[in-house]
C-alpha positions in Angstrom: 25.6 4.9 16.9 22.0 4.3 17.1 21.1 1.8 14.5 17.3 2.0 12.7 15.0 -1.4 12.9 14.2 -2.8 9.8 11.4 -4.2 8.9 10.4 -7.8 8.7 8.2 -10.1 7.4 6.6 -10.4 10.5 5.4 -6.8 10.7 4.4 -6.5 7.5 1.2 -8.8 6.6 1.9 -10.2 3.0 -1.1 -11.1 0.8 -1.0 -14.6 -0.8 -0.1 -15.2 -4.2 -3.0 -16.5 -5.8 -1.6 -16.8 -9.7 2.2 -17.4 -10.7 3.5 -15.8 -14.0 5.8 -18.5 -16.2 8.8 -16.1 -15.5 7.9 -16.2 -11.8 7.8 -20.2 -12.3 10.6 -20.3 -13.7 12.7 -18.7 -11.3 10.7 -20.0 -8.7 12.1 -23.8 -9.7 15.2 -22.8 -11.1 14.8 -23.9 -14.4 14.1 -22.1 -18.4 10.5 -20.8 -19.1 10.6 -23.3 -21.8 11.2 -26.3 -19.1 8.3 -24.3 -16.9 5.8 -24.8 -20.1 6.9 -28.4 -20.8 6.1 -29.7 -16.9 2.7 -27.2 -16.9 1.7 -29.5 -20.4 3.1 -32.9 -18.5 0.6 -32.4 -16.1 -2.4 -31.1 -18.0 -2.4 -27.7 -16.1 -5.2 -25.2 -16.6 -3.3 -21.7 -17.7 -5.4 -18.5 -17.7 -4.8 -16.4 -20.8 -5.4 -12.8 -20.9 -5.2 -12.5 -24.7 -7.7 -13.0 -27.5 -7.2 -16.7 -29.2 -4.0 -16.8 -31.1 -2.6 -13.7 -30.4 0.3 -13.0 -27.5 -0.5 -11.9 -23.8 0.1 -12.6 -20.2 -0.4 -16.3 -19.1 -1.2 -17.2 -15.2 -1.4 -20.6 -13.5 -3.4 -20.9 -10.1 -1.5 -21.4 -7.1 -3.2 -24.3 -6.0 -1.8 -25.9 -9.3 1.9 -24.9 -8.0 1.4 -26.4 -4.9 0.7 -29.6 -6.1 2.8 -30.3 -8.3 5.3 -29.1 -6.3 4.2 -31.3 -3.7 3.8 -35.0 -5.9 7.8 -34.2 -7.2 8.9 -33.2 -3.3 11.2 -35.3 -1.6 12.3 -35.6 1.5 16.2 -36.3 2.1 16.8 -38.0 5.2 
């Protein structure tokens, strides 16, 4: 039986994420989107808003902004 080759990550060239979405966030850190807006307003995080003042719409935050937060509250275990 002749078995077909997948594809990898390696063979495919992946662009990088430069915005996360608070859904994306969320199950990026395994937590609630609510938990994701309470640590983005902890740390004074610039969100990119897509809709006109006070009404609803699709919310971004930069990658770089991940990153570091991610990196002050990462641990290593030894």
């Amino acid at each position: 039986m002749i078995e077909k080759e997948t594809e990898t990550s390696t063979q495919t060239p992946q662009k990088k994420q430069e915005y996360f979405s608070f859904a994306e966030l969320a199950q990026r850190w395994r937590c609630s989107r609510g938990t994701v807006y309470n640590r983005l307003r902890r740390f004074h995080a610039e969100i990119l808003d897509f809709a006109p003042r006070g009404k609803k719409g699709k919310k971004v935050i930069r990658a770089a902004t991940v990153f570091g937060i991610e990196a002050r509250h990462s641990r290593r275990l030894s």
